[in-house]
N, CA, C and O atoms as CSV, one atom per row, in Angstrom:
chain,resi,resn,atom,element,x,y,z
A,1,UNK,N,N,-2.970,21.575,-60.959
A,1,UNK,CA,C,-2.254,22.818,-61.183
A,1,UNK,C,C,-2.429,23.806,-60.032
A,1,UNK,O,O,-1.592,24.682,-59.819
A,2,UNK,N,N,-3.474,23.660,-59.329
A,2,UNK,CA,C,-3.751,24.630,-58.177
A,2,UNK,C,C,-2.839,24.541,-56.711
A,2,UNK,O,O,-2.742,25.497,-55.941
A,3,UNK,N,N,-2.473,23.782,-56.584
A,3,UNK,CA,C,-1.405,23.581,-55.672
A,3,UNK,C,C,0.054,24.226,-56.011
A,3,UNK,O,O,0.701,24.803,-55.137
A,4,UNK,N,N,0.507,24.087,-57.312
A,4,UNK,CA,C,1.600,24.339,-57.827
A,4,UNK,C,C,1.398,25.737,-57.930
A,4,UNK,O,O,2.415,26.430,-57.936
A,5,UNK,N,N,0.085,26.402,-58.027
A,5,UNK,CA,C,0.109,28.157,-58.041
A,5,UNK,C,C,0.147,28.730,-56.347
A,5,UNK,O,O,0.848,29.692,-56.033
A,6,UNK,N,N,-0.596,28.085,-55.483
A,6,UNK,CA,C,-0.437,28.145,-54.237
A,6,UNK,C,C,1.222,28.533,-54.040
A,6,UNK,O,O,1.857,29.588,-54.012
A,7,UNK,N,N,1.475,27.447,-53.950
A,7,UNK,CA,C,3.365,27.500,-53.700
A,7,UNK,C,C,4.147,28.448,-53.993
A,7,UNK,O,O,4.985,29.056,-53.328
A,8,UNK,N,N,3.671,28.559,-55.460
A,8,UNK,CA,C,4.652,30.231,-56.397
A,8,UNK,C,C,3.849,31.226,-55.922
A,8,UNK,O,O,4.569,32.218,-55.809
A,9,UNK,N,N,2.555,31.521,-55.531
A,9,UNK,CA,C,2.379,32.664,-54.845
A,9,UNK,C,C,2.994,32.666,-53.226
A,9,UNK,O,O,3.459,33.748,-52.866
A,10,UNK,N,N,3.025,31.713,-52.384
A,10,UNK,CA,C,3.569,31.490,-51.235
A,10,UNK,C,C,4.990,32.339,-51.269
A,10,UNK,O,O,5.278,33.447,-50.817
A,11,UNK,N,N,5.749,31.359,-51.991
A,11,UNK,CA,C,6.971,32.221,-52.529
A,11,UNK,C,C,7.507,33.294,-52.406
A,11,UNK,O,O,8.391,33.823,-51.731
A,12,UNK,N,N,6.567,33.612,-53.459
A,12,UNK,CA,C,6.556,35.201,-54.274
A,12,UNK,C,C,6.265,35.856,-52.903
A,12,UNK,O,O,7.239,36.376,-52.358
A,13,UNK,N,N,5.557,35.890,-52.520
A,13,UNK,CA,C,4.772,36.671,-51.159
A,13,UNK,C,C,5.863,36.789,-49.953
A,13,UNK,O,O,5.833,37.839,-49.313
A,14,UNK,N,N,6.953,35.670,-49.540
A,14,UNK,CA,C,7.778,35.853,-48.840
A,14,UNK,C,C,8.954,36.353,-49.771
A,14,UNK,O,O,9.805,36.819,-49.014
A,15,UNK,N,N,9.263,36.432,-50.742
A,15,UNK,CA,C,10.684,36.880,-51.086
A,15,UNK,C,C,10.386,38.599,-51.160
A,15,UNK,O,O,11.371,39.254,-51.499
A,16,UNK,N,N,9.065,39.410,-50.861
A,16,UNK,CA,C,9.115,40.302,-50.713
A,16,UNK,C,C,8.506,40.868,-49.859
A,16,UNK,O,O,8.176,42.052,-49.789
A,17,UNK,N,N,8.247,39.608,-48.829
A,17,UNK,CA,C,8.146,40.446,-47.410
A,17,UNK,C,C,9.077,40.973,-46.868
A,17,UNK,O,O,10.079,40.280,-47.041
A,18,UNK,N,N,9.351,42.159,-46.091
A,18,UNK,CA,C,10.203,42.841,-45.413
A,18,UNK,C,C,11.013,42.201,-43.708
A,18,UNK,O,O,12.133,42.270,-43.202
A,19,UNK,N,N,9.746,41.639,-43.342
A,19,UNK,CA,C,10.019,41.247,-42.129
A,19,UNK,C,C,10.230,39.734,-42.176
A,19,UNK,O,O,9.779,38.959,-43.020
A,20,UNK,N,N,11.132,39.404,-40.931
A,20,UNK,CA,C,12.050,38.431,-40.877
A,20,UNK,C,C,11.194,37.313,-40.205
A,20,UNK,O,O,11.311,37.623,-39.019
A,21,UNK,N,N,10.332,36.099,-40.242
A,21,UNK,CA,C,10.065,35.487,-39.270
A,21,UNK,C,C,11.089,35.117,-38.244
A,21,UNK,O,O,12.300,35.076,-38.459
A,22,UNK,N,N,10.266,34.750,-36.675
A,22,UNK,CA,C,10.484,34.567,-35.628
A,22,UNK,C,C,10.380,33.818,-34.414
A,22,UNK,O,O,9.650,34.260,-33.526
A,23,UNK,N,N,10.788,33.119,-34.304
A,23,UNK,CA,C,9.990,32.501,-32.687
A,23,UNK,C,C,10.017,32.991,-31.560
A,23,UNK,O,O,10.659,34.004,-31.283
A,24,UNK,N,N,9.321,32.335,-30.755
A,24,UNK,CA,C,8.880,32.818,-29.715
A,24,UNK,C,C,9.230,31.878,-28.732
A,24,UNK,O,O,8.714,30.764,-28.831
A,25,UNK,N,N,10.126,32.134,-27.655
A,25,UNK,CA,C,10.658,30.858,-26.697
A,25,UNK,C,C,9.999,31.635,-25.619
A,25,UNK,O,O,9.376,32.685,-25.774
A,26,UNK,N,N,10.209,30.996,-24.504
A,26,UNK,CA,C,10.415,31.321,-22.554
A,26,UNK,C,C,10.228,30.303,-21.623
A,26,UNK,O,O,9.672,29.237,-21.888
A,27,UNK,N,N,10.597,30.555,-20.738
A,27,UNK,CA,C,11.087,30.046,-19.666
A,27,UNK,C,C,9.798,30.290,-19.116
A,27,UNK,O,O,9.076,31.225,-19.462
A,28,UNK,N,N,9.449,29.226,-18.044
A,28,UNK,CA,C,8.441,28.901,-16.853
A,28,UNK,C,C,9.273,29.272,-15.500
A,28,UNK,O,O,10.277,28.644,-15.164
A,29,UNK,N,N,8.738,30.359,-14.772
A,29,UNK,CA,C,9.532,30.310,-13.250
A,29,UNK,C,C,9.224,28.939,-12.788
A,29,UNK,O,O,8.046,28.600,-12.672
A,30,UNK,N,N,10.170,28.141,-12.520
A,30,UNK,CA,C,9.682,27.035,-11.316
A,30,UNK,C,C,10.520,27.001,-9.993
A,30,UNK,O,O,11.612,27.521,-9.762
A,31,UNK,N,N,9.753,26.285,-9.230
A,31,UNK,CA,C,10.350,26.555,-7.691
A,31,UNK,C,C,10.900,25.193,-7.744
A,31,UNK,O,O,10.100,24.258,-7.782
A,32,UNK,N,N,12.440,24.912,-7.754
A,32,UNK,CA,C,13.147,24.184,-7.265
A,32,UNK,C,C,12.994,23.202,-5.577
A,32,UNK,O,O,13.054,23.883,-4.553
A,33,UNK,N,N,12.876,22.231,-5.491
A,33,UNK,CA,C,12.739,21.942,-4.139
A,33,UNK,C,C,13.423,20.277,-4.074
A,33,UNK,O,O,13.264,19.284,-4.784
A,34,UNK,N,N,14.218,20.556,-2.881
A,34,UNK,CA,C,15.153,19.524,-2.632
A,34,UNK,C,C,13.971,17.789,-1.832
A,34,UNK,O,O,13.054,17.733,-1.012
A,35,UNK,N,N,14.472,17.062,-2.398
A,35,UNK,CA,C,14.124,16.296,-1.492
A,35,UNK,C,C,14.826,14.856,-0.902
A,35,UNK,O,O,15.911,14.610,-1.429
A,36,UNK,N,N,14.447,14.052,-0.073
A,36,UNK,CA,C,15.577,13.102,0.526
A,36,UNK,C,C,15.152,11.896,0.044
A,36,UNK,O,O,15.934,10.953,0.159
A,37,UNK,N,N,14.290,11.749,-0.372
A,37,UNK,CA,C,13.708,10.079,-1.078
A,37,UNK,C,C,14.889,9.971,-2.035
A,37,UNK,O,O,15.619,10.828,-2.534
A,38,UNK,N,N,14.851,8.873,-2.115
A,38,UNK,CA,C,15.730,7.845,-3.379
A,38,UNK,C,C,14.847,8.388,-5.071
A,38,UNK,O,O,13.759,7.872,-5.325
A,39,UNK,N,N,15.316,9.168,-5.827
A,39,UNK,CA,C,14.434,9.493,-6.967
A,39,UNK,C,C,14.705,8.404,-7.590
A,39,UNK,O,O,13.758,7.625,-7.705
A,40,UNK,N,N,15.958,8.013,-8.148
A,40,UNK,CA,C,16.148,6.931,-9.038
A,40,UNK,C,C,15.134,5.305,-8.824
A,40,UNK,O,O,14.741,4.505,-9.673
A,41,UNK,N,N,14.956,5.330,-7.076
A,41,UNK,CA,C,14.262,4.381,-6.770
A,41,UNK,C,C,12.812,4.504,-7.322
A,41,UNK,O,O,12.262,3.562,-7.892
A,42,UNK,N,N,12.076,6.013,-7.076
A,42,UNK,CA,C,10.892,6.317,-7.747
A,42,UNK,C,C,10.631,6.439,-9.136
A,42,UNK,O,O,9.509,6.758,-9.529
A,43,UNK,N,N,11.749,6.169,-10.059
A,43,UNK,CA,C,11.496,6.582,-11.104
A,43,UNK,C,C,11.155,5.040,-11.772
A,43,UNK,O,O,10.221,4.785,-12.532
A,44,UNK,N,N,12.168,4.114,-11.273
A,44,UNK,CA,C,12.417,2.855,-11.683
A,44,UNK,C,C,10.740,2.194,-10.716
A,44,UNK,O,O,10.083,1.474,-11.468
A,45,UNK,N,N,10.387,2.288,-9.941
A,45,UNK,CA,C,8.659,2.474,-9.811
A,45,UNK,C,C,7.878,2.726,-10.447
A,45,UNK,O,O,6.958,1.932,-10.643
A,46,UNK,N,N,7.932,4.045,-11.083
A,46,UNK,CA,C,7.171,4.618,-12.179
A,46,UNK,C,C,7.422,3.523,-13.520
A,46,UNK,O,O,6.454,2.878,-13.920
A,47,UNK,N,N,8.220,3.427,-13.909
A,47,UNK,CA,C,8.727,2.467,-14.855
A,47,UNK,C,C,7.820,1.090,-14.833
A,47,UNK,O,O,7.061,0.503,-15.604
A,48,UNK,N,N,8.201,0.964,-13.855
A,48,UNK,CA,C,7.442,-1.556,-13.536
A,48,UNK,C,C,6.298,-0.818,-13.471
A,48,UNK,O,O,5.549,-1.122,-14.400
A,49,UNK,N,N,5.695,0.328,-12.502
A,49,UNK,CA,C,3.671,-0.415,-12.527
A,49,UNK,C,C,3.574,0.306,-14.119
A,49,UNK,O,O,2.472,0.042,-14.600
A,50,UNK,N,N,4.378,1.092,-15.003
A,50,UNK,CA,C,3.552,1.442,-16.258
A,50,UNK,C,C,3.563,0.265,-16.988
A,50,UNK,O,O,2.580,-0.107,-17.629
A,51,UNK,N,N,4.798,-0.460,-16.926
A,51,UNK,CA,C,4.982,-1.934,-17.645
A,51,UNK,C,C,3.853,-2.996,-17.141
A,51,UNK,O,O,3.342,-3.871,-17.840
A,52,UNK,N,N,3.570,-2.712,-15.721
A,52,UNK,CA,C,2.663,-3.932,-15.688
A,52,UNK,C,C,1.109,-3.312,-15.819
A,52,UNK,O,O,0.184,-4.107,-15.652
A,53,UNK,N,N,0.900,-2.353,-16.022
A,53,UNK,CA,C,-0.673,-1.802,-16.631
A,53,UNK,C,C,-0.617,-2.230,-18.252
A,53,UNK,O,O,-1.586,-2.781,-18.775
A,54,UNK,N,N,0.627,-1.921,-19.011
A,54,UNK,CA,C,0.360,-2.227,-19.905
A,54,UNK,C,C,0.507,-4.045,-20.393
A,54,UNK,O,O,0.278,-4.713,-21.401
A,55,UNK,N,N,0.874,-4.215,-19.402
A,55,UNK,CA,C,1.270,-5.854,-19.999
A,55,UNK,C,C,-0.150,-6.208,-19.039
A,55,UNK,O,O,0.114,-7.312,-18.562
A,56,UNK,N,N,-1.453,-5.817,-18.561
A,56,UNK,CA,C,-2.578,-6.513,-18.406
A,56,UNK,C,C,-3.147,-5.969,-19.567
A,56,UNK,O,O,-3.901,-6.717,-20.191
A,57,UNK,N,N,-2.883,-4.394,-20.168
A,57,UNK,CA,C,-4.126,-4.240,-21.414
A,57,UNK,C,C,-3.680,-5.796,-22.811
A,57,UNK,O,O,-4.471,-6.410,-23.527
A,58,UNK,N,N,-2.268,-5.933,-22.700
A,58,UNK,CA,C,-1.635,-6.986,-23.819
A,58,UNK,C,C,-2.416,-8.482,-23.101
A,58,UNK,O,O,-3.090,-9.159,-23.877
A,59,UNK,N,N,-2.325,-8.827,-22.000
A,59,UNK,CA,C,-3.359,-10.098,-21.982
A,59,UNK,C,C,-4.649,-9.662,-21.392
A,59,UNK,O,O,-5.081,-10.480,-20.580
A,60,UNK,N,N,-5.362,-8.649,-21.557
A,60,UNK,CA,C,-6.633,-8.544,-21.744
A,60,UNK,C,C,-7.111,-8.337,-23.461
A,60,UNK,O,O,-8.265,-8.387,-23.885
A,61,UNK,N,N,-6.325,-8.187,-23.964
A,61,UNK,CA,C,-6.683,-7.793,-25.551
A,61,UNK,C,C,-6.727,-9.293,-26.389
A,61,UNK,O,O,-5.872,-10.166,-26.246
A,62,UNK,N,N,-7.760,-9.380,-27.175
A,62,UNK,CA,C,-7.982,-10.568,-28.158
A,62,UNK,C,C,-8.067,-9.807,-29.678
A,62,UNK,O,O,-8.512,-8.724,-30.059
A,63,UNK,N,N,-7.582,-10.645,-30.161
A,63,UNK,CA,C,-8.725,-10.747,-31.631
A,63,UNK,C,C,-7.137,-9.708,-32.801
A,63,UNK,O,O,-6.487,-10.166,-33.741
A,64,UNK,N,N,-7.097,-9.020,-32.485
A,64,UNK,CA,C,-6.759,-7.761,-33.783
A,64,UNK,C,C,-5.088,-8.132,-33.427
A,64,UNK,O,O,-4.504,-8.123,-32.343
A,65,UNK,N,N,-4.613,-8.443,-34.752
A,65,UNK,CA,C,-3.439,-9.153,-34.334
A,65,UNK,C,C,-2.059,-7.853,-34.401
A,65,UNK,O,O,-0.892,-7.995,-34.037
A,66,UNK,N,N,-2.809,-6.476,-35.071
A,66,UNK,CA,C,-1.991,-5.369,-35.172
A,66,UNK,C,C,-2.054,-4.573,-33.848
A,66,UNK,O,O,-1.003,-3.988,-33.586
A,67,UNK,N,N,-3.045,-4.427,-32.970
A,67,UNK,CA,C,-2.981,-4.235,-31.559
A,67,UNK,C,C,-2.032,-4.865,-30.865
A,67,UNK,O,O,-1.239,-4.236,-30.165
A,68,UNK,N,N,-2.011,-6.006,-30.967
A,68,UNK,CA,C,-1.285,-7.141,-29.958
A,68,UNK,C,C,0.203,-6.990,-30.408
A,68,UNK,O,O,1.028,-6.910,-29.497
A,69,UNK,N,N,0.590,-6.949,-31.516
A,69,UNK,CA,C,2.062,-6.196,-32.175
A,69,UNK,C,C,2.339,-4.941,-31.462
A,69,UNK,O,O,3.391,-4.630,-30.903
A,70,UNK,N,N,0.943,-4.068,-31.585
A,70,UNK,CA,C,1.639,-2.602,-30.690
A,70,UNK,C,C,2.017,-2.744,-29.417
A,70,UNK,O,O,3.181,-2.438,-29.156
A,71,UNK,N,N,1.260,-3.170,-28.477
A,71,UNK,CA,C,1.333,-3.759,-27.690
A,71,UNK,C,C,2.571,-4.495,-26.836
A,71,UNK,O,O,2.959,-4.492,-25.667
A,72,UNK,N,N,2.936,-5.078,-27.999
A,72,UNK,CA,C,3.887,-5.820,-27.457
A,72,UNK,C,C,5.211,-5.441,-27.549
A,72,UNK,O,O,6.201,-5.954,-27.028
A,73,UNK,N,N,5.097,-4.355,-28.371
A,73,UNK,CA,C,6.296,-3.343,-28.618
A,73,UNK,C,C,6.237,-2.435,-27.419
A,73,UNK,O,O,7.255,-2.451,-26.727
A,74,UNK,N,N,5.341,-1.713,-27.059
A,74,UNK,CA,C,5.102,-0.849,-25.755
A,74,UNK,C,C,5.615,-1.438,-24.204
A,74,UNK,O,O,6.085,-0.882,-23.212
A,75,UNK,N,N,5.151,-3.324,-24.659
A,75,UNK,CA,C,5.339,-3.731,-23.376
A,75,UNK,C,C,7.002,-3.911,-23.515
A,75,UNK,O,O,7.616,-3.844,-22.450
A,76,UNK,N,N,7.613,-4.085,-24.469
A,76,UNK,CA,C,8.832,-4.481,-24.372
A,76,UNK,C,C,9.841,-3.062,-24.639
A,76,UNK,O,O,10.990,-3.203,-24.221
A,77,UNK,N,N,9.590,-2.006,-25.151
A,77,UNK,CA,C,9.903,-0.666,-24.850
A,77,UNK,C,C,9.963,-0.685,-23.046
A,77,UNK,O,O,11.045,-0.339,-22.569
A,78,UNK,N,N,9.075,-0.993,-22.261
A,78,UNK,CA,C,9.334,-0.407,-21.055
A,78,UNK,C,C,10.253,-1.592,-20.159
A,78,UNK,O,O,10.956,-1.291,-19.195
A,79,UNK,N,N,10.099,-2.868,-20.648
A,79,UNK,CA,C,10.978,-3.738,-20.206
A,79,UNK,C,C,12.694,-3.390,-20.183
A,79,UNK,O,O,13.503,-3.609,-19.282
A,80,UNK,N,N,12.941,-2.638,-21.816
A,80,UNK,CA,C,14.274,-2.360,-21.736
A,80,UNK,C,C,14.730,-0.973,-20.989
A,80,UNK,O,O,15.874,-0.606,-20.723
A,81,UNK,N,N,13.529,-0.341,-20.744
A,81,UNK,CA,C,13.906,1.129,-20.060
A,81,UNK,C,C,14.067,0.331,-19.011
A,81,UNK,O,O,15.223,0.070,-18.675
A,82,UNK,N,N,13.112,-0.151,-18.372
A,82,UNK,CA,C,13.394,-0.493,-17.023
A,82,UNK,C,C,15.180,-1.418,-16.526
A,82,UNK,O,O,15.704,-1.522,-15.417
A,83,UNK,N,N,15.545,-1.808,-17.583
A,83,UNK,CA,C,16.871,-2.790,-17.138
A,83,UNK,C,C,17.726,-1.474,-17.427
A,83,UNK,O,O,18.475,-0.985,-16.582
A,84,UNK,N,N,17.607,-1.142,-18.239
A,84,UNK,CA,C,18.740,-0.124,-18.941
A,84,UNK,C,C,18.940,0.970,-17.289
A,84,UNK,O,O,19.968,1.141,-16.633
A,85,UNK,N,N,17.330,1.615,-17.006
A,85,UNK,CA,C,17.727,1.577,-15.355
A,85,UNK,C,C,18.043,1.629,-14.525
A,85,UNK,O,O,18.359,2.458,-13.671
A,86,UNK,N,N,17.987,0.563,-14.703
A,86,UNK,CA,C,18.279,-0.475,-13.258
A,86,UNK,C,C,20.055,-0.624,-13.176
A,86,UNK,O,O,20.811,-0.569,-12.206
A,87,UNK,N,N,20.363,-0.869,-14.894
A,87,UNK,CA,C,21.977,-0.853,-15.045
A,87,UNK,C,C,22.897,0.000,-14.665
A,87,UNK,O,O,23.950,-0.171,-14.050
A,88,UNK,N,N,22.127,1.428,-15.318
A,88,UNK,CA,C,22.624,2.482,-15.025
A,88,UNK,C,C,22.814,3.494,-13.750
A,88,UNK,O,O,23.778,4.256,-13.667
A,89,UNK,N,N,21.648,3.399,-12.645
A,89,UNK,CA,C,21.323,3.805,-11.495
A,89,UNK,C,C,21.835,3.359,-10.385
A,89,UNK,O,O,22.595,3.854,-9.553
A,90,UNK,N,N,21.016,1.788,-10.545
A,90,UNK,CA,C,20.918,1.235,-9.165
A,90,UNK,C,C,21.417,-0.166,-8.922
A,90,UNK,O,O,21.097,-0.816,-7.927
A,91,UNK,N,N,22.388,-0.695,-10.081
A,91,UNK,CA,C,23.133,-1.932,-9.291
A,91,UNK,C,C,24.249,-2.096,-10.255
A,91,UNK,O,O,24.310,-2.183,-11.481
A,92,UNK,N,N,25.289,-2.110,-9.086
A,92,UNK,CA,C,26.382,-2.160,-9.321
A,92,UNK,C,C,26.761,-3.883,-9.899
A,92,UNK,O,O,25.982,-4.828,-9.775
A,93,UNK,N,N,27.960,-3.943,-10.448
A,93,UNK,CA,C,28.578,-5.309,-10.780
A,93,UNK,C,C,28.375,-6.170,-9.256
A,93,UNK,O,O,28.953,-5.847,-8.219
A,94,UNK,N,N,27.417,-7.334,-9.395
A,94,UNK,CA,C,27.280,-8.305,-8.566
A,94,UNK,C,C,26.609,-7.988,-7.096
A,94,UNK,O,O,26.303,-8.760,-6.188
A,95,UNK,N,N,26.451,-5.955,-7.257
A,95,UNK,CA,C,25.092,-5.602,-6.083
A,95,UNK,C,C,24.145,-5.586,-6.836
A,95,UNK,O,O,24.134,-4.958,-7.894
A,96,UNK,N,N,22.853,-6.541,-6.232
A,96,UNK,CA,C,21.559,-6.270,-6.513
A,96,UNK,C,C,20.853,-5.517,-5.671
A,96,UNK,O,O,19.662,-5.274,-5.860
A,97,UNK,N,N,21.339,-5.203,-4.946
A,97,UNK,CA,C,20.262,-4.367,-3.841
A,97,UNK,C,C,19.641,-2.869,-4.542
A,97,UNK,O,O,20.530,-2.214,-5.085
A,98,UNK,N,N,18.868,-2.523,-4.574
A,98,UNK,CA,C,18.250,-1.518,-4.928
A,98,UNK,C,C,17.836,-0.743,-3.773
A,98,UNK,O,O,16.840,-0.057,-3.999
A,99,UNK,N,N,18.268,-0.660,-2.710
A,99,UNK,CA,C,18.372,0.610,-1.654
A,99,UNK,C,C,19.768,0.998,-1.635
A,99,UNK,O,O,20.058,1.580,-0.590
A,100,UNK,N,N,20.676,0.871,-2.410
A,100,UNK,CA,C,21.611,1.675,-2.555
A,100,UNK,C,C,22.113,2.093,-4.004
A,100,UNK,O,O,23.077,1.710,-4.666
A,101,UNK,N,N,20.924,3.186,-4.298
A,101,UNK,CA,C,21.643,3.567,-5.621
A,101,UNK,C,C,23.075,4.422,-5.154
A,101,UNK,O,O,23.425,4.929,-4.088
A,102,UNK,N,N,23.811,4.295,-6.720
A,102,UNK,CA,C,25.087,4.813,-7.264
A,102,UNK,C,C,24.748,6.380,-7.584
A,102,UNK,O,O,23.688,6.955,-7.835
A,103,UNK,N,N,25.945,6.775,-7.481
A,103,UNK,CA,C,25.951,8.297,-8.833
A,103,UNK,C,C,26.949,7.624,-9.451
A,103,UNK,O,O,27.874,6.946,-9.003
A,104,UNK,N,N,26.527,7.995,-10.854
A,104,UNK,CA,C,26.955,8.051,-12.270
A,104,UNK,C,C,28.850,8.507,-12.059
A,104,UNK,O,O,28.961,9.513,-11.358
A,105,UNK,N,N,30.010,8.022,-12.469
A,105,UNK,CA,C,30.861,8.973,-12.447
A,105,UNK,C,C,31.610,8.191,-13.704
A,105,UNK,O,O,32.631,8.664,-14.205
């Protein structure tokens, strides 16, 4: 029963508060800065060595067969980021080269 009085006083207590709750947002100044590297190339980097750190913790891991499930979901989460990618960025129909990414149009 003590939960259920919690609640109706909760209630009660806001239907005659006056003031309106609120949030609170803002903005971070950040300094914009251009640069000439290939990002898409760095990102799709970032991508393979996180896939291959985690695909040594998946064959360094024994025993707990609900680890090795997570695991193998994590490793295959970054497998499809990484193609999805690779599709989307940096190779065109029948280019594989990955020093010439695309823009999107």
């Amino acid at each position: 029963m003590a939960p259920a009085r919690a609640v109706e006083f909760t209630v009660h207590s806001l239907r005659q508060e006056r003031r309106r709750p609120y949030v609170v947002t803002g903005v971070y100044a950040q300094k914009l800065r251009a640069t000439q590297e290939a990002v898409p190339l760095r990102l799709l980097k970032l991508l393979t060595s996180a896939r291959a750190e985690w695909e040594a913790k998946r064959r360094g891991q024994k025993g707990n067969p609900e680890t090795n499930k997570n695991l193998d979901a994590i490793c295959a989460y970054y497998e499809q980021e990484g193609t999805g990618f690779r599709d989307r960025w940096l190779w065109r129909r029948g280019d594989v080269s990955a020093d010439k990414p695309r823009v999107p149009g």
